[in-house]
Each structure stands twice: as structure tokens, then as C-alpha cells.
TIBA-210652 format. One record per atom (N, C-alpha, C): y, x, z; residue in one letter. Coordinates in steps of 0.02 Angstrom, whole numbers, plus 50000, padded with zeros to 5 digits. Each point is the difference from the previous one (the first is absolute). Last residue first. Example, Ala and Ser with C-alpha at 12.3 -4.5 7.8 and 13.67 -1.06 7.14 Angstrom:
2
498885064250354s 500595004250003s 500554996150037s 497145001549996a 500594995550000a 500605004550000a 
# end
This chain:
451
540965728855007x 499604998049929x 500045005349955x 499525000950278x 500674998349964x 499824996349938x 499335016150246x 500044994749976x 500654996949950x 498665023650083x 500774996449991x 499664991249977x 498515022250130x 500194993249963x 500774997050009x 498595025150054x 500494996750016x 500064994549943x 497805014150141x 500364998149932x 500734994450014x 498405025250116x 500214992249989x 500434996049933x 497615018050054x 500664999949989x 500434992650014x 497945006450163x 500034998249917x 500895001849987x 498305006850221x 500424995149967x 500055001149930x 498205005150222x 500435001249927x 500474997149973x 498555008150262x 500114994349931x 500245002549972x 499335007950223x 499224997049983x 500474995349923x 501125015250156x 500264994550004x 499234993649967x 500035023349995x 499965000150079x 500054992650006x 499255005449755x 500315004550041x 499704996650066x 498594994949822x 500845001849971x 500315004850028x 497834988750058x 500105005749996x 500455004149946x 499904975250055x 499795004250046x 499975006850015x 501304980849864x 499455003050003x 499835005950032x 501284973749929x 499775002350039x 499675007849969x 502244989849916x 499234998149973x 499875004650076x 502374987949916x 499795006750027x 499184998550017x 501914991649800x 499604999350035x 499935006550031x 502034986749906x 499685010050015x 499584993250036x 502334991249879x 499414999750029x 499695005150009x 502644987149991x 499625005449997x 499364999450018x 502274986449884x 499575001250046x 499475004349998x 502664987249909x 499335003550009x 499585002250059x 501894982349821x 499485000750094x 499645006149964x 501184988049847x 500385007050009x 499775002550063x 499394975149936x 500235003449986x 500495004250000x 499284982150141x 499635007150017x 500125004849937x 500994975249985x 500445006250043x 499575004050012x 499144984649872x 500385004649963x 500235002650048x 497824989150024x 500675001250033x 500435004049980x 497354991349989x 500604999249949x 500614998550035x 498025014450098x 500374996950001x 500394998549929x 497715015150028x 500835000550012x 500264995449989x 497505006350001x 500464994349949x 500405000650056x 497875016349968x 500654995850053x 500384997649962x 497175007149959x 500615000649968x 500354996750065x 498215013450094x 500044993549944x 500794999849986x 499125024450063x 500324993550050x 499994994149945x 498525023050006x 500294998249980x 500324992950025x 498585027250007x 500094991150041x 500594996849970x 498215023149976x 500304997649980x 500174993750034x 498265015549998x 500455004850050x 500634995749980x 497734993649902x 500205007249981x 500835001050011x 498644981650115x 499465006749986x 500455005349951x 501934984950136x 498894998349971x 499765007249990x 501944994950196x 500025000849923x 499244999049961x 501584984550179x 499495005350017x 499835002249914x 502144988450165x 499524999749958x 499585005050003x 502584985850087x 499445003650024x 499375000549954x 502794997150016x 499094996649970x 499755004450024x 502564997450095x 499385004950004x 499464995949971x 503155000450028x 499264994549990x 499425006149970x 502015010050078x 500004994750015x 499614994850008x 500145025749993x 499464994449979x 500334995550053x 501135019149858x 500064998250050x 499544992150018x 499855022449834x 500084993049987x 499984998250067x 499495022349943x 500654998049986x 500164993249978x 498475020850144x 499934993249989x 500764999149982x 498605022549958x 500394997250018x 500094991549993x 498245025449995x 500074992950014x 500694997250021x 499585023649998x 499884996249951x 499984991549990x 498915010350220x 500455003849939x 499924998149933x 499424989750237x 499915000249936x 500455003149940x 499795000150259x 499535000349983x 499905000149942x 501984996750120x 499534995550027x 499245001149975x 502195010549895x 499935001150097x 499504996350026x 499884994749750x 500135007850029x 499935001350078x 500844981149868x 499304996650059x 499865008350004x 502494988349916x 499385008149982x 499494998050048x 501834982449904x 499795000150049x 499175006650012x 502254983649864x 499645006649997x 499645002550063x 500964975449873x 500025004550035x 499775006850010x 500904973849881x 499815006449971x 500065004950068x 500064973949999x 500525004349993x 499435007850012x 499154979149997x 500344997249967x 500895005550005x 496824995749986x 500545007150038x 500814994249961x 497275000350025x 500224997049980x 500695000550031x 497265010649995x 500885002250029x 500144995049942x 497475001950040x 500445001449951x 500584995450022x 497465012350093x 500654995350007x 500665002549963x 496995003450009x 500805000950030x 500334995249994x 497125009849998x 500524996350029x 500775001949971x 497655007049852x 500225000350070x 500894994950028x 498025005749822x 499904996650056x 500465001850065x 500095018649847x 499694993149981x 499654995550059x 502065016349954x 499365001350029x 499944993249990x 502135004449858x 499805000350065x 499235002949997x 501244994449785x 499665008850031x 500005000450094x 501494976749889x 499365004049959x 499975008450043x 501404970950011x 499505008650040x 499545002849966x 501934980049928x 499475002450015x 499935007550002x 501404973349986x 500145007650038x 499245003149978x 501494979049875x 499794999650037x 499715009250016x 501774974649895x 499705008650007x 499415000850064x 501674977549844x 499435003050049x 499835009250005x 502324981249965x 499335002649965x 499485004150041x 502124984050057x 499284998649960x 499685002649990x 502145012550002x 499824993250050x 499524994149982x 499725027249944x 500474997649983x 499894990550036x 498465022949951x 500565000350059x 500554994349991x 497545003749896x 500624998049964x 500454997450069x 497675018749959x 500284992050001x 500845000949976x 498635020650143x 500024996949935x 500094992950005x 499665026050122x 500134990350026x 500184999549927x 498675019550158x 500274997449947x 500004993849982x 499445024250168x 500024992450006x 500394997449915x 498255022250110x 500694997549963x 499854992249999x 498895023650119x 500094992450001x 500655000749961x 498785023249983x 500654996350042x 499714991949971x 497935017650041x 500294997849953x 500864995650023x 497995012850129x 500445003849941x 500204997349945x 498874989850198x 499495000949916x 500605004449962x 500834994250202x 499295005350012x 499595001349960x 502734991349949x 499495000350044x 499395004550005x 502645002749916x 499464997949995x 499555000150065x 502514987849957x 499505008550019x 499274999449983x 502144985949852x 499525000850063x 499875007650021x 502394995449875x 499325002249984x 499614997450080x 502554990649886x 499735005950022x 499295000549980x 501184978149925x 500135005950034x 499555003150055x 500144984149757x 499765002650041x 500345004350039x 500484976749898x 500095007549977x 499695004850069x 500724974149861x 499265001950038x 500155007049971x 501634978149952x 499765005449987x 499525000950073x 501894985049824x 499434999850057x 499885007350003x 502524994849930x 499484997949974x 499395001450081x 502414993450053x 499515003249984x 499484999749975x 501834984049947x 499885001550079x 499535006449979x 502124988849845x 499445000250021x 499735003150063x 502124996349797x 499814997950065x 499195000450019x 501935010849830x 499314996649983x 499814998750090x 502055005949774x 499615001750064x 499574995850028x 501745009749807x 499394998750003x 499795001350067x 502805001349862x 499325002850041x 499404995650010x 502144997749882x 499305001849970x 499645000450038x 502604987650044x 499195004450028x 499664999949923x 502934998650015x 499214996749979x 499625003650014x 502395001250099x 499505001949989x 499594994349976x 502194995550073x 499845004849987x 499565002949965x 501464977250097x 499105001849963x 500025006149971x 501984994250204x 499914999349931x 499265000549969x 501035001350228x 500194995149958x 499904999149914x 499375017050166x 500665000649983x 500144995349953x 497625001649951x 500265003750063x 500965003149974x 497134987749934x 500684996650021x 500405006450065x 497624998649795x 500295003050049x 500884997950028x 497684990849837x 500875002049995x 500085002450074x 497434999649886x 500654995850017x 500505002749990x 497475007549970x 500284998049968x 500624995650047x 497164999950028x 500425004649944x 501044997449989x 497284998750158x 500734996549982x 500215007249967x 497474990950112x 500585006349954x 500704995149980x 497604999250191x 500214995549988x 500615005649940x 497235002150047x 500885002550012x 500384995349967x 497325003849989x 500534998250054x 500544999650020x 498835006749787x 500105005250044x 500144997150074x 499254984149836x 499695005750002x 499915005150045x 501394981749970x 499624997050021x 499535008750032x 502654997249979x 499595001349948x 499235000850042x 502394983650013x 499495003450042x 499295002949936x 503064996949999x 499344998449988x 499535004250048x 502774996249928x 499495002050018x 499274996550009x 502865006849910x 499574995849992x 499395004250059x 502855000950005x 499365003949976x 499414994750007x 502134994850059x 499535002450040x 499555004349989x 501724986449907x 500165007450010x 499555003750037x 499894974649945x 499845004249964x 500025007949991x 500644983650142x 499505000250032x 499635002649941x 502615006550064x 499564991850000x 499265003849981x 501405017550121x 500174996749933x 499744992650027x 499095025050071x 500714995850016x 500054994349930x 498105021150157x 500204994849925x 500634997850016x 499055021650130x 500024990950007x 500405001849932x 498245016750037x 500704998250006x 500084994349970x 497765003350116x 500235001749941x 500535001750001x 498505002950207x 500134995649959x 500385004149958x 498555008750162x 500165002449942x 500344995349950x 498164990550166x 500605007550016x 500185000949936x 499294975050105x 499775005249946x 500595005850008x 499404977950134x 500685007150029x 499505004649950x 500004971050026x 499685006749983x 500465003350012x 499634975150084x 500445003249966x 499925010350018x 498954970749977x 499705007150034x 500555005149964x 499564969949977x 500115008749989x 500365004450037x 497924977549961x 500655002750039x 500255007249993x 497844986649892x 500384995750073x 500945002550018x 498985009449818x 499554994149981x 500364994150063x 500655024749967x 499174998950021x 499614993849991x 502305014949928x 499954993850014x 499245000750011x 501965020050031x 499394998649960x 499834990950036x 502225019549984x 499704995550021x 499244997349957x 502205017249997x 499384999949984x 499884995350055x 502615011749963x 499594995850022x 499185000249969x 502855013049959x 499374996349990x 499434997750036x 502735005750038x 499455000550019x 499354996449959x 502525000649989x 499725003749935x 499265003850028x 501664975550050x 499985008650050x 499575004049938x 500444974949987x 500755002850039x 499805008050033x 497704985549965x 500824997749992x 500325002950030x 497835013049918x 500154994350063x 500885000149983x 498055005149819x 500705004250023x 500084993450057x 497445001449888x 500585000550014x 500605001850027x 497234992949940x 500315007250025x 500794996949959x 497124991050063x 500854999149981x 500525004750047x 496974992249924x 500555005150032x 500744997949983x 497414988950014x 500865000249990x 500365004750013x 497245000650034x 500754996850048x 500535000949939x 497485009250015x 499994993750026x 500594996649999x 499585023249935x 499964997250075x 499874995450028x 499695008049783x 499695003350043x 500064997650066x 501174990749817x 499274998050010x 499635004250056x 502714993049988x 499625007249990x 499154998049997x 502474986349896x 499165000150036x 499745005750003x 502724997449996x 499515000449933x 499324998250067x 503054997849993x 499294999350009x 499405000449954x 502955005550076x 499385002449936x 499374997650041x 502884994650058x 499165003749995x 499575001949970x 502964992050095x 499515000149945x 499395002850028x 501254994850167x 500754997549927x 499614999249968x 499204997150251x 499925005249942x 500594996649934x 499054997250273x 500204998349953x 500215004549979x 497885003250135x 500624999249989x 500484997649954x 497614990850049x 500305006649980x 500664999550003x 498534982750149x 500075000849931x 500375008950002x 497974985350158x 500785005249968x 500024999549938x 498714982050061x 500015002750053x 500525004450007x 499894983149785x 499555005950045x 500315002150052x 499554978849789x 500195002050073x 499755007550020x 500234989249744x 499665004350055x 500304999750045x 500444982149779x 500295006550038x 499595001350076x 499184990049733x 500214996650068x 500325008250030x 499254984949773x 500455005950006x 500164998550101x 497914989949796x 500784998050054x 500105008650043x 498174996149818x 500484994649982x 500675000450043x 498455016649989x 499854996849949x 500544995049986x 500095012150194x 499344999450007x 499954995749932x 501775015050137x 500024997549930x 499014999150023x 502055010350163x 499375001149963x 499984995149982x 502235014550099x 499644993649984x 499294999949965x 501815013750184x 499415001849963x 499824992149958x 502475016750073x 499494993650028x 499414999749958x 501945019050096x 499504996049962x 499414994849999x 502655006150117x 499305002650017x 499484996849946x 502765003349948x 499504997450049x 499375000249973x 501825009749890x 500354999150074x 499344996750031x 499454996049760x 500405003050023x 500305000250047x 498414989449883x 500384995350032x 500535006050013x 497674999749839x 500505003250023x 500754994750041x 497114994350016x 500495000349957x 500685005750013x 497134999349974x 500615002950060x 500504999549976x 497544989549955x 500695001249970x 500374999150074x 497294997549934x 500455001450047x 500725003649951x 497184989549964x 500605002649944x 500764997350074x 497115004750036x 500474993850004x 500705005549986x 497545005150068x 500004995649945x 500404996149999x 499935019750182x 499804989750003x 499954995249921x 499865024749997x 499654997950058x 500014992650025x 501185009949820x 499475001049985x 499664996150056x 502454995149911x 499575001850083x 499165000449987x 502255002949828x 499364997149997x 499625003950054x 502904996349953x 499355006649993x 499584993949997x 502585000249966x 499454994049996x 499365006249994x 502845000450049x 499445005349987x 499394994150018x 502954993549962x 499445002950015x 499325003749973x 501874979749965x 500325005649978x 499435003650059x 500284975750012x 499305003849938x 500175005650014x 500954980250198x 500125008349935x 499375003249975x 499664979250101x 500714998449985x 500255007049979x 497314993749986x 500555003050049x 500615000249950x 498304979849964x 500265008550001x 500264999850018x 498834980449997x 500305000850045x 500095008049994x 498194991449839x 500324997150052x 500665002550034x 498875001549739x 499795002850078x 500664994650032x 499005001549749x 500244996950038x 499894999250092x 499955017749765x 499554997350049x 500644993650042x 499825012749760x 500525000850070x 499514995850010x 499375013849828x 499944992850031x 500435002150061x 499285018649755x 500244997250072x 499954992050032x 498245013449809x 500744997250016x 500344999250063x 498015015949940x 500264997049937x 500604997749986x 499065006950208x 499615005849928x 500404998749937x 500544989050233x 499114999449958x 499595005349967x 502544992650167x 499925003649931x 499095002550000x 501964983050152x 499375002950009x 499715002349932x 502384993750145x 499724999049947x 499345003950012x 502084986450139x 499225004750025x 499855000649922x 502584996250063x 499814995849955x 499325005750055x 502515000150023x 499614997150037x 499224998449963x 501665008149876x 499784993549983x 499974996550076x 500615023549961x 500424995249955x 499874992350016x 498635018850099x 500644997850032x 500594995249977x 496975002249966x 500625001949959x 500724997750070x 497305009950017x 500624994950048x 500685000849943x 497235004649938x 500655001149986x 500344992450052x 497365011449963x 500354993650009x 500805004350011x 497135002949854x 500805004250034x 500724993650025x 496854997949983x 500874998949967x 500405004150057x 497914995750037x 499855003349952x 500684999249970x 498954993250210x 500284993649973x 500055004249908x 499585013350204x 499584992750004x 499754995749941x 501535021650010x 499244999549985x 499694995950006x 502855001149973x 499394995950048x 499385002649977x 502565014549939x 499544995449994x 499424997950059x 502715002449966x 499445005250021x 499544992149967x 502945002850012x 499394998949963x 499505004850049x 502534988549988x 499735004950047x 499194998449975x 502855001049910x 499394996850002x 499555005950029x 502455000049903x 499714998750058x 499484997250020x 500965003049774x 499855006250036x 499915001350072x 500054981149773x 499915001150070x 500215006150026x 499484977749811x 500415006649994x 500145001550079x 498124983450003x 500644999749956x 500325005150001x 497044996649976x 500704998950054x 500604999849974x 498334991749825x 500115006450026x 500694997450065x 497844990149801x 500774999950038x 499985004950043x 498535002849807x 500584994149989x 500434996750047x 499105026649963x 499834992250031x 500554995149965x 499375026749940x 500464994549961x 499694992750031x 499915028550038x 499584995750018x 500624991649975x 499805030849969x 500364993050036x 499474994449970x 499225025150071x 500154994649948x 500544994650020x 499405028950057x 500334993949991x 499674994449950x 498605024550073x 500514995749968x 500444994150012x 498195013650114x 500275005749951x 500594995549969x 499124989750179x 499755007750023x 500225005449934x 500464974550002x 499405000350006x 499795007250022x 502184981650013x 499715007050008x 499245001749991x 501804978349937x 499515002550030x 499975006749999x 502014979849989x 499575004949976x 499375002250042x 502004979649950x 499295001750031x 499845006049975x 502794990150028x 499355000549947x 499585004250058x 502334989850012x 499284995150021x 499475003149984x 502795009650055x 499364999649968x 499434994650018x 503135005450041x 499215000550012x 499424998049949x 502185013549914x 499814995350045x 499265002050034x 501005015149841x 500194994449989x 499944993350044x 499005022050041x 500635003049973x 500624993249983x 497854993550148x 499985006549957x 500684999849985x 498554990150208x 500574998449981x 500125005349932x 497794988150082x 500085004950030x 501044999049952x 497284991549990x 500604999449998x 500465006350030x 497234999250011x 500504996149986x 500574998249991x 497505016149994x 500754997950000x 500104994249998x 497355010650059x 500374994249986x 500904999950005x 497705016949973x 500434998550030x 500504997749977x 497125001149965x 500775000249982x 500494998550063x 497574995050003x 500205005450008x 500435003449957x 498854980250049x 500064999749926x 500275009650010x 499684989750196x 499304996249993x 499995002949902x 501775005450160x 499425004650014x 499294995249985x 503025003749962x 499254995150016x 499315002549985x 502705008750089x 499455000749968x 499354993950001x 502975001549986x 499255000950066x 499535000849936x 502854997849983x 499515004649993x 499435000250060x 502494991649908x 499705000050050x 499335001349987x 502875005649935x 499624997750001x 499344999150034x 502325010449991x 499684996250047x 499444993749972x 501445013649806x 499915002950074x 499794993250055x 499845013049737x 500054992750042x 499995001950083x 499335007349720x 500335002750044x 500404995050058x 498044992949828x 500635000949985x 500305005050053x 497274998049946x 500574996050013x 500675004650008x 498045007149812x 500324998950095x 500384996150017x 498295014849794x 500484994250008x 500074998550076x 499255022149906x 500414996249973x 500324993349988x 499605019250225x 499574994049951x 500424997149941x 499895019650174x 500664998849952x 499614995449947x 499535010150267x 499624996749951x 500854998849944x 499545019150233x 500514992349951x 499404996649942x 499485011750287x 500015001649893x 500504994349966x 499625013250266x 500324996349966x 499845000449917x 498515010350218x 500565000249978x 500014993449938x 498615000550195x 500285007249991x 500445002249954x 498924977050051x 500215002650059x 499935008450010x 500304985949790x 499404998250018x 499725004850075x 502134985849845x 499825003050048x 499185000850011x 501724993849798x 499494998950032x 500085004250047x 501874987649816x 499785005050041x 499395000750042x 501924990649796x 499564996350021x 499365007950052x 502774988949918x 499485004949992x 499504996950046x 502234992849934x 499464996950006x 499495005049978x 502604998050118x 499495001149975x 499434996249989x 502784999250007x 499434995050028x 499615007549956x 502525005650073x 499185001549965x 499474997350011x 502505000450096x 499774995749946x 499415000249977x 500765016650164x 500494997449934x 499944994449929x 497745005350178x 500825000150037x 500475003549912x 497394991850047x 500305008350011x 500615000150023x 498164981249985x 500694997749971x 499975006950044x 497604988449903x 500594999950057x 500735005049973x 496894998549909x 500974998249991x 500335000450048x 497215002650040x 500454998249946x 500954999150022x 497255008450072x 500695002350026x 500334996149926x 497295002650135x 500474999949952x 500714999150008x 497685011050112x 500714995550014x 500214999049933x 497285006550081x 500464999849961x 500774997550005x 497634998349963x 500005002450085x 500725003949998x 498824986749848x 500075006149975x 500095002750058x 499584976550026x 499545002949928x 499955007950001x 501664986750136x 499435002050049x 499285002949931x 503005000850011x 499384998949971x 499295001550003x 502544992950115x 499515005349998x 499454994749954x 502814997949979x 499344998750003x 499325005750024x 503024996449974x 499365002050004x 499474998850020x 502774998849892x 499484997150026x 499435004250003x 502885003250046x 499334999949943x 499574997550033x 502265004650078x 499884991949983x 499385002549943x 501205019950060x 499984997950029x 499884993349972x 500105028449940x 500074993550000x 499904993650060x 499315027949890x 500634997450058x 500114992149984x 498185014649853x 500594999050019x 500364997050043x 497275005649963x 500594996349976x 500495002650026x 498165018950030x 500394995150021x 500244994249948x 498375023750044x 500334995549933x 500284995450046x 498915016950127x 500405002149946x 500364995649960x 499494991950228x 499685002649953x 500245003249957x 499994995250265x 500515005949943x 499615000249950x 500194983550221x 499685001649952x 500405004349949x 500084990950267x 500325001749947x 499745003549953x 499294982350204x 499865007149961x 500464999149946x 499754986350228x 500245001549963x 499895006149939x 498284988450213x 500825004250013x 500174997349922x 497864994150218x 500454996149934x 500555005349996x 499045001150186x 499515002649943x 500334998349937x 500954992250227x 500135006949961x 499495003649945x 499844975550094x 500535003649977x 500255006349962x 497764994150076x 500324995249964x 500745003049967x 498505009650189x 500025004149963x 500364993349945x 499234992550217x 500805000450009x 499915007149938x 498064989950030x 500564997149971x 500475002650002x 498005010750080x 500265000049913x 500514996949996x 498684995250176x 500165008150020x 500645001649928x 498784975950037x 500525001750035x 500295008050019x 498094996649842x 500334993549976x 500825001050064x 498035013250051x 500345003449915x 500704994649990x 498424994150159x 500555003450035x 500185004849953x 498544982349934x 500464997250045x 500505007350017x 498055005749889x 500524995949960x 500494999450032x 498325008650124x 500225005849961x 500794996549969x 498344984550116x 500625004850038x 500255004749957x 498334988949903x 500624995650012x 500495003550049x 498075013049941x 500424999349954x 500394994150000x 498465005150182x 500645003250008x 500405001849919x 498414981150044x 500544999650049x 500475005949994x 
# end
């Protein structure tokens, strides 16, 4: 009973931490790509890993370099064979052959059809016998279900589904009337979602069940928007989508939950993008670190496209953590009580508390605190002794034969909003000939909740 109470009032003490846990980081690696805009990028769940291909610098300069991220700094790869220099092409990873999958994209001479792969050190192109149609508006990710990479061509209206080997347009149902968009893979519902670009208005959600293309009712929608960027955060569970709200140079964050979206206040946003829905700079969710990274846009100011971004930045909530503060007093066996927590602070994961160098056999109670306090027990008898966990919620326990107690594991809520929640614990142990107050306390410990 009182580890369902513990949960329950973690679960409503924590939420309102959602929003503001989430911020913006600006990354300073030494090595960088260059300033550009309309490139593609993939995370690579093999190497743990971003990859970074081509896009368009400004005086004409299609690039086609080829770039990694491995969330400290930037490397180039100068492979001897590569695809062409190209801008807006489209780039996911498949994670059953573990390559990352190109497609088209617009180069120096037109648009493009050709397949390449990434395998972690090299390029191949890849020679199907049919292939989507010359493109640079197309919206690709891959299915784990189903083991194919699926492509929204904009040329055709067309679903294609790529094997390993060859492409197949699929004969789907009732697509959405604009392809031009972001197609993630809803880990959690096992179902392929496309956010089309409509521009001036609010984004709409369609999901794809193999054959038929249907459009999402929801409750709110997001503000309307010109352009966006959507990627799957796995950690959280949700969609994220981040955009310039119509007619103002305010950006936006919204997250989709499956039912209905929830509109975020991450600190530290970026500088707004400008342009069509390639100036945006690309982005991705890197599985590993938790973080969502974008690299890269055009900057709009005084009517004119000014600036190309390099910069590197990275969305995320606080990592986890378990840190000790201050010191117990000691007790009558001349030894200080120490408390110590271990596990996996994070939504789902389990942790759990334990008492060591109390008196054996003996009684206490372990503080469950949801704002950090200080409180000297000194004037009352116990010098030295300070209580710094405000006992909201109290276990109660008894220590064994060698002066030790420990709390069964706690499984923390799967509730992405308690991430960036913290909270405080201190046991205080019975013993008698301590002091005036007849106890002891333990050091306390401060828990971040996070990944």
C-alpha cells in the first residue's frame, strides 16, 4: 500500500517538471560541416551515431559531403565512391541489414532516382530494377514490423516499399492530397504517421496501416505553422514537432501521444529558421544519447536569406541521477548511518534505498521529500543531526542483524512528464543512547529523474 502511494504521488508531484525539463543545447564541437541547408540525416542505431550527407551552402554550391556525429564532435568521411552532390534528398536507417538507406534528391543537373547505402565506413549504390521517380520531395522512414523502408514520393503521389534489393510501389489507398512532408515510425503504436506540409495551417496527422492512408482526428491541434520538422523521440513515447508559427518568427514544440497533442515550452529555443521546409536544417532522434539534434538552416532577416547555420543543437531533458547530500550523525555504536540508492531513476525504471551502519535490529523511517529542506535537530537534543528531506511519504522498517535495511525495488511510473522531477530521501533510525532525541539520521540523497 505505501509503495502505491509512494508512486501515485511521485506520478502527480513531478508532472508539472514536463515542460521545463526539456531545454535546447548548443553544442561547440571542434569539427563542424559547413553552413548549409536542404541536407539529409539519418541516425545510425549500429554505431550510435548521426550521419550527415549533401545540401546546398548558398552561391550555387550543391554539396555532397559526407559527415558523422557521434554526440561530441563532428568527423568527415572522404569515401572513394559516393553519391553525387545533391540537395534535398532522403535518408533513414534500417535496422534489420543496418545500413543507411539514400534516395534521390535534386543534384547539379536535375532531379535524381538513385539507391544508395551507408554501411558505417562506405557508400554503395544499389542498381533495382524499378525505382521511385526523379524527386527531391519525398518523405521516407523505415517499418521494423514489416522490414522495409517505405517512401511517400511527391512526384507520383506514389507509397514505395524498398526490401534490400528492389523497390515496389505499393498500392495504397486514399493518400494524403499533399506528399510534401515528414513520415516517422510510431514505435509505440506500430504504425507509419506522415505530417504533411500545408503551410499557414495547423498540421495534420495521417496513419498508413499497409494498405489505406487514413487522416487522425484530434482534440487540439498545433498552431498553424508554414513549415516543421518531425522526428520519434523513443524515450518518450511521442512525436515531436517543431516549427515557425504562421506570419511571425515564433517557433513552437509540440509532442503527439498517440491520442492528442500537447504543446511544449523547451527553454533555450534555437534561432528561428525561415524559408520552405528545407531551410530548416535537418533533424533526428539519436536513440542512444536521448536527444533529439538538428544541424543546420538559413536564417531570414530584412527580407532577405542572410545567413547559413552550422550550428549543432540538441534537445533533451536531464540526464538521471542519485547524489548524495550532506553527512549522517553518528550513533551509539560510533558508527555515522549512511543511506544509498541505486537503480535506474528514469520513467519505468526501477531503483531502490538502503541503510547500512545503523544498530541492529532496530526500527526507522525513511523520508520521502518533494522539496529539499534543512532542518538542525541540535536545539532539540541532537547535535549534528540534520533532517533534509521533507517527509512527505514515510516507509517504515526495521534493520537486520548486521545494522542494515533495504526497500524492495520501486518502479516509477511510465510518465515522461516526471522527467527532470526530483526528489529527496534520509532515513532516521531509532537509538537510544545516541542522544536526548533517542536517533540518527543518515545522509540524504537527491534523485533527478531522467535518461
Amino acid at each position: 500500500m505505501m509503495r502505491t502511494s509512494l508512486l501515485t504521488l511521485a506520478a502527480l508531484l513531478l508532472l508539472p517538471f514536463a515542460a521545463q525539463a526539456q531545454f535546447w543545447e548548443l553544442r561547440k564541437p571542434k569539427n563542424f560541416p559547413p553552413a548549409r541547408v536542404g541536407h539529409a540525416m539519418a541516425y545510425d542505431a549500429k554505431s550510435g551515431t548521426t550521419l550527415l550527407f549533401g545540401g546546398y551552402s548558398g552561391g550555387g554550391k550543391v554539396l555532397g559531403d559526407t559527415w558523422q556525429w557521434d554526440g561530441k564532435d563532428w568527423k568527415q568521411f572522404k569515401p572513394t565512391v559516393s553519391p553525387s552532390a545533391r540537395v534535398g534528398s532522403a535518408m533513414a536507417y534500417d535496422s534489420a541489414r543496418g545500413k543507411i538507406v539514400l534516395f534521390g534528391g535534386r543534384g547539379k543537373t536535375g532531379l535524381l532516382q538513385d539507391t544508395w547505402e551507408w554501411d558505417g565506413k562506405a557508400w554503395t549504390q544499389r542498381h533495382p530494377k524499378l525505382s521511385p521517380s526523379k524527386t527531391s520531395a519525398h518523405a521516407m522512414t523505415y517499418d521494423p514490423l514489416r522490414k522495409k523502408m517505405f517512401l511517400l514520393d511527391a512526384q507520383s503521389r506514389g507509397t514505395w516499399a524498398w526490401d534490400g534489393t528492389n523497390w515496389k510501389q505499393l498500392k495504397s489507398i486514399a493518400p494524403p492530397p499533399q506528399i510534401i512532408g515528414s513520415l516517422v515510425f510510431d514505435a509505440t503504436r506500430n504504425t507509419i504517421l506522415f505530417f504533411p506540409f500545408f503551410g499557414a495551417a495547423s498540421p495534420q496527422i495521417w496513419e498508413w496501416d499497409g494498405k489505406t492512408w487514413k487522416q487522425l482526428k484530434t482534440l487540439t491541434s498545433p498552431t498553424r505553422m508554414d513549415w516543421f520538422r518531425v522526428v520519434y523521440n523513443d524515450h518518450r513515447k511521442r512525436t515531436h514537432l517543431w516549427g515557425r508559427v504562421s506570419r511571425s518568427t515564433r517557433f513552437e514544440s509540440w509532442e503527439w501521444d498517440g491520442q492528442d497533442w500537447t504543446l511544449t515550452k523547451p527553454q533555450y529555443v534555437p534561432t528561428s529558421r525561415w524559408g520552405t521546409f528545407q531551410d530548416y536544417g535537418a533533424m533526428v532522434f539519436d536513440l542512444q544519447r536521448a536527444r533529439i539534434v538538428l544541424f543546420g538552416g538559413r536564417v531570414f532577416r530584412q527580407q532577405v536569406y542572410t545567413t547559413y547555420l552550422h550550428d549543432t543543437r540538441e534537445l533533451h531533458a536531464p540526464a538521471q541521477s542519485i547524489k548524495t547530500i550532506g553527512s549522517g550523525c553518528q550513533g551509539s555504536n560510533l558508527l555515522t548511518p549512511t543511506l544509498i540508492g541505486k537503480g535506474d531513476p528514469r520513467p519505468g525504471g526501477v531503483v531502490y534505498f538502503q541503510t547500512e551502519k545503523c544498530l541492529l535490529l532496530t526500527p526507522l523511517a525513511l523520508f520521502f521529500g518533494f522539496a529539499k529542506v534543512r532542518f538542525d535537530l541540535k536545539p532539540l537534543g541532537a547535535p549534528g543531526c540534520i533532517v533534509q528531506a521533507n517527509p512527505s511519504v514515510v516507509i517504515l522498517g526495521q534493520t537486520g542483524l548486521l545494522g542494515a535495511w533495504r526497500t524492495p525495488g520501486m518502479s516509477l511510473p511510465m510518465i515522461p512528464e516526471i522527467v527532470g522531477g526530483k526528489y529527496w530521501t534520509q532515513a532516521v533510525a531509532y537509538d537510544p543512547k545516541a542522544n536526548r532525541l533517542q536517533l540518527t539520521v543518515t545522509n540524504a540523497l537527491e534523485t533527478t529523474v531522467g535518461y
